[in-house]
C-alpha positions as CSV (number, residue, x, y, z in Angstrom):
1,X,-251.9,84.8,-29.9
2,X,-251.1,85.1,-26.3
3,X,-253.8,81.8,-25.3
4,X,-251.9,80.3,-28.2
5,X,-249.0,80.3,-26.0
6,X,-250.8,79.5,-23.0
7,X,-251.6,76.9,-24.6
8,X,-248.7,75.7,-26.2
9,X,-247.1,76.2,-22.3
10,X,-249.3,74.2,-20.8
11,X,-249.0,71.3,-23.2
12,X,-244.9,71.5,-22.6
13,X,-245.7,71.3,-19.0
14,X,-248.0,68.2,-19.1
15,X,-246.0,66.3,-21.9
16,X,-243.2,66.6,-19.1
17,X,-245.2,65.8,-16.5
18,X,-245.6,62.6,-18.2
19,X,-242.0,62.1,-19.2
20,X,-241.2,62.5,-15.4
21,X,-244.0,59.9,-14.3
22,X,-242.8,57.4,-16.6
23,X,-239.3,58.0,-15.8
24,X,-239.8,57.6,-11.8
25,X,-241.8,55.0,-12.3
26,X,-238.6,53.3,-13.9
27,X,-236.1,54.1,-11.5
28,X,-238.0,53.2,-9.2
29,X,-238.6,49.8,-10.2
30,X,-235.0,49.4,-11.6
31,X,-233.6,50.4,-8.0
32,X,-236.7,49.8,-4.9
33,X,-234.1,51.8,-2.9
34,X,-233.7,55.3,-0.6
35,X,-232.5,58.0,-3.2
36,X,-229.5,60.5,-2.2
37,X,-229.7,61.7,1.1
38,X,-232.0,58.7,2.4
39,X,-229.6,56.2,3.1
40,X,-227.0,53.8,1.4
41,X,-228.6,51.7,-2.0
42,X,-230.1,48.0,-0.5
43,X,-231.2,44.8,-3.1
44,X,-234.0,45.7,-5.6
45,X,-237.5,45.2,-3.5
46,X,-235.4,45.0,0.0
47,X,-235.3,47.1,2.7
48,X,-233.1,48.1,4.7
49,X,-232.6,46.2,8.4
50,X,-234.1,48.0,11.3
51,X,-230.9,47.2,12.9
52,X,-229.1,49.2,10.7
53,X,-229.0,53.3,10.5
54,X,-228.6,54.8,7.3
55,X,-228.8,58.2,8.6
56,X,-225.9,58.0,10.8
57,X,-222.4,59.6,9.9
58,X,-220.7,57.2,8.0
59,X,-223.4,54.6,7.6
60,X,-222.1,51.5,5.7
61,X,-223.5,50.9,2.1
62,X,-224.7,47.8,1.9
63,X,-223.0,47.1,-1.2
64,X,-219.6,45.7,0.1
65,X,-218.6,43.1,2.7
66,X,-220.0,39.4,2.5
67,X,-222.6,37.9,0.6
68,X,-225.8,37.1,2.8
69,X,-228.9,35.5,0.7
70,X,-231.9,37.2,1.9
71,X,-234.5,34.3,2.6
72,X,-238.3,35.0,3.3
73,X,-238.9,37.8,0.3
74,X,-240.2,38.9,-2.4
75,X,-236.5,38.9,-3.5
76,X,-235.7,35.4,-2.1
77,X,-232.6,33.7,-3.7
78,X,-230.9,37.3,-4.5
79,X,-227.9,38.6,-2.1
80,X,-226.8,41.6,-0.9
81,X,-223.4,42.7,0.4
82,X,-222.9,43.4,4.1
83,X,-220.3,43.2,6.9
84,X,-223.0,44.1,9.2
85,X,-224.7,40.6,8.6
86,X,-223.5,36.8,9.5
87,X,-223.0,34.8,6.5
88,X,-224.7,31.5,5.6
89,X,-223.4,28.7,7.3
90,X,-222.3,30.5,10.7
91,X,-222.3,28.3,13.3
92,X,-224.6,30.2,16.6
93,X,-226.5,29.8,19.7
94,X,-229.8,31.2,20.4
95,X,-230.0,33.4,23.4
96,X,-232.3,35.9,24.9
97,X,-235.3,34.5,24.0
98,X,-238.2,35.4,26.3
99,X,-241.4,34.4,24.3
100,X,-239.6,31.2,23.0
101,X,-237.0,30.3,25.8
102,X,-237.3,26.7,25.5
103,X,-234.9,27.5,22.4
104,X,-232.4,29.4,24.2
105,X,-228.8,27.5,24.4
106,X,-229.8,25.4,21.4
107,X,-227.2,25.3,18.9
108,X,-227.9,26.2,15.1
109,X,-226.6,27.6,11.4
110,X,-227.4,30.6,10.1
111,X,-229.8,29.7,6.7
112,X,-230.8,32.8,5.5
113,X,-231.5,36.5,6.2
114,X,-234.8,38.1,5.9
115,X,-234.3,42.3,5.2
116,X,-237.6,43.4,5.4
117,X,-238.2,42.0,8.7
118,X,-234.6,42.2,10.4
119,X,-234.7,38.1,11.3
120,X,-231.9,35.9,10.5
121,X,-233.3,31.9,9.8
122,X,-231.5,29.7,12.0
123,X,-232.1,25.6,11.5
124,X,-231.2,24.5,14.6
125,X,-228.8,21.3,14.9
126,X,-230.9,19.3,17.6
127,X,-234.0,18.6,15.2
128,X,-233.7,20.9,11.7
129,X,-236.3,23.2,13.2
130,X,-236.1,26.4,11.5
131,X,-236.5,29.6,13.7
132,X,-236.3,33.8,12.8
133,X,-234.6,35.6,15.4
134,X,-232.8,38.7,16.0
135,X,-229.3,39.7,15.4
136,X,-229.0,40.6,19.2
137,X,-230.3,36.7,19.9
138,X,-227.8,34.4,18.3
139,X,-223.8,34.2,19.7
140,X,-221.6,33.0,17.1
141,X,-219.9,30.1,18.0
142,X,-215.9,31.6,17.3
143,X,-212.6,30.4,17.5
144,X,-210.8,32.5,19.7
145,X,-207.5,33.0,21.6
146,X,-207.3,33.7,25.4
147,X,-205.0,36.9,25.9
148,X,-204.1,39.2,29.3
149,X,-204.7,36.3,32.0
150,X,-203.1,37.2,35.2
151,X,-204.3,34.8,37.6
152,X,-204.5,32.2,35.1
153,X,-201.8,33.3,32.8
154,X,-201.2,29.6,31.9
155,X,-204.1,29.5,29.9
156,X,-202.6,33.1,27.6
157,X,-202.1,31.4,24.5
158,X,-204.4,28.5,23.9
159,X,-207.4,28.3,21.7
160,X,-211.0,27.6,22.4
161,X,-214.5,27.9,21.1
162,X,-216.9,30.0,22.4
163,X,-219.6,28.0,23.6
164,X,-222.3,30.3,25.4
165,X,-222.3,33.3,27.7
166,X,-223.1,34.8,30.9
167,X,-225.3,38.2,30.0
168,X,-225.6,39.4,33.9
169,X,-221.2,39.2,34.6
170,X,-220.5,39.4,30.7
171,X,-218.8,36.8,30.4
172,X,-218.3,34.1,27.5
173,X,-218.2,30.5,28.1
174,X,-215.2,29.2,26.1
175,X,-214.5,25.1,25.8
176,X,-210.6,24.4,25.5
177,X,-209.5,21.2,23.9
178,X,-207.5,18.7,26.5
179,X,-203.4,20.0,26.0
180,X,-201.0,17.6,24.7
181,X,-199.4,15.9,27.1
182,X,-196.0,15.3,27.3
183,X,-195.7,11.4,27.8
184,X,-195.5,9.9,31.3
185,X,-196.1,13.3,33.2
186,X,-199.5,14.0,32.3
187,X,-198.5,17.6,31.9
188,X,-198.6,19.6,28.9
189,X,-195.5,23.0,29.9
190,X,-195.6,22.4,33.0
191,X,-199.5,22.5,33.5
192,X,-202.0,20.6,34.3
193,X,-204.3,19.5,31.5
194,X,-208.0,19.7,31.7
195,X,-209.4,17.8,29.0
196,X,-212.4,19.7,27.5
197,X,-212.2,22.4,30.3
198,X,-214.6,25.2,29.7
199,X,-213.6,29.0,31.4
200,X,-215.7,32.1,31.5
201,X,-214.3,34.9,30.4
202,X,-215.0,38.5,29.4
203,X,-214.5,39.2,26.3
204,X,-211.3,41.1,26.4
205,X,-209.4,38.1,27.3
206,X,-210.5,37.0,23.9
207,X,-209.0,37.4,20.4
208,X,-211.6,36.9,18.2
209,X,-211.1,36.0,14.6
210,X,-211.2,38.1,10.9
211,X,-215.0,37.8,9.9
212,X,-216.4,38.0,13.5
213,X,-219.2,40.4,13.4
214,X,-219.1,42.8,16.4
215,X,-221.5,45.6,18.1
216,X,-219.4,48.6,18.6
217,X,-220.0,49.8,22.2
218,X,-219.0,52.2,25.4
219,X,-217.7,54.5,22.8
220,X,-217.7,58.3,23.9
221,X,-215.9,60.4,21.2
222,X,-217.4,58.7,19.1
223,X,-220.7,57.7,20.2
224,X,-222.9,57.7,17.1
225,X,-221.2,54.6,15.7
226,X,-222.5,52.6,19.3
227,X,-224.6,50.3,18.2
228,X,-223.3,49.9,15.0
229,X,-222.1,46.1,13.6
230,X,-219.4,45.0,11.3
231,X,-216.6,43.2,10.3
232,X,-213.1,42.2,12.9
233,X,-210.8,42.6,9.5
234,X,-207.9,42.1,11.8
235,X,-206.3,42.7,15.2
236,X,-203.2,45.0,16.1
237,X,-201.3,43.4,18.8
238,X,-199.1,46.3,19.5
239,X,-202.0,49.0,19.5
240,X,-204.4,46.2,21.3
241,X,-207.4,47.3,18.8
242,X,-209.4,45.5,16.5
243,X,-210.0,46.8,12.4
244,X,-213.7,46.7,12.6
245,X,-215.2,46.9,8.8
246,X,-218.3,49.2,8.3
247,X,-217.6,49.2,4.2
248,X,-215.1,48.9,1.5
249,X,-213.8,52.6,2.6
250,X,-215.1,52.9,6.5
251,X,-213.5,51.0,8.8
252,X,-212.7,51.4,12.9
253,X,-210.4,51.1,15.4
254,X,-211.6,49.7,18.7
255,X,-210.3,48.7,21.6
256,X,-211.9,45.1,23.3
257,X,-213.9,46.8,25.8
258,X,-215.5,48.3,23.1
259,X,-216.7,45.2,20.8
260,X,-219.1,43.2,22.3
261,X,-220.7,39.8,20.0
């Protein structure tokens, strides 16, 4: 009677066995992601970016923000949802290059985003070349609004495009368009205008637009999110700091000095 049981247990235990193979087999094909405690869910068969932490306090799921096609993959033509990542269609410059520098300055748009590698595809506006670079080497090319000038506080106020940056001062290149000018004075307010004047800037002079993704920076209470990209949602003019979107329910509050593109 009692290797009747035995056997009767051991039977239980490898029909369940079985059960549980078939049944993690289907998850895992149903979900190709890190389970609880791993990280946030990704795209079926995509992993996560190596830019991106999932183990870090607050770590954004990748289920919210902006649709980003991920090109290059196994699950080519499906999207995923992140503020972290630039969208289709953003306008950029390559920079930083070292092993391709002859690409460096060229202008481009953002085609597609590769996961399991960590490369955006970039088809670059002089020739349609296509290259795969890093987040940290493309600028986005942003409308922005220069703010706090002293010794050119004419220039508070008008709107430019950022058109390239300095790494060694930190400073961005921004091209302004020529002012109106009020007939017959060739003034525009009492200023001179420079038509198609670029200034370099550092980036807190800067008002950078909703969508802009930043790299949260110089952060000391809160140092774990350095590093960290996402989303300008908006821009407090009275508290001077930026509503940086990690996900749907995580968003910061940072000063300029502490956003850099």
């Amino acid at each position: 009677m009692w290797q009747g049981i035995q056997d009767h247990v051991t039977r239980t235990k490898e029909s369940i066995a079985r059960a549980a193979d078939q049944f993690g087999e289907a998850v895992v094909n149903a979900f190709e992601g890190p389970f609880p405690g791993e990280g946030p869910p990704v795209a079926t068969g995509v992993p996560v970016p190596s830019s991106y932490s999932g183990t870090q306090p607050g770590a954004p799921p990748v289920a919210s923000g902006v649709p980003v096609a991920a090109a290059g993959t196994s699950a080519a033509g499906q999207a995923c949802f992140a503020p972290f990542l630039l969208t289709n269609g953003t306008s950029v410059l390559v920079r930083g290059l070292v092993g391709a520098a002859q690409h460096n300055g060229q202008q481009g748009l953002v085609v597609g985003y590769d996961l399991a590698t960590a490369r955006y595809t970039v088809r670059l506006v002089r020739d349609g070349s296509l290259l795969r670079v890093k987040h940290a080497n493309l600028l986005q090319r942003l409308p922005v609004e220069l703010l706090g000038l002293r010794e050119r506080a004419h220039l508070n106020g008008r709107s430019g495009v950022i058109v390239g940056s300095d790494e060694a001062s930190g400073r961005y290149h921004v091209r302004l368009p020529a002012s109106p000018q009020s007939p017959g004075t060739g003034l525009a307010g009492g200023v001179e205008a420079a038509a198609g004047e670029t200034v370099s800037l550092q980036l807190t002079n800067l008002l950078l637009p909703a969508g802009a993704r930043v790299t949260a920076c110089n952060l000391t209470g809160s140092g774990e999110y350095n590093g960290r990209i996402g989303s300008v949602a908006s821009y407090d003019r009275s508290s001077a700091r930026y509503a940086v979107q990690l996900s749907d329910s995580h968003v910061l509050r940072l000063k300029p000095e502490n956003v850099s593109l």
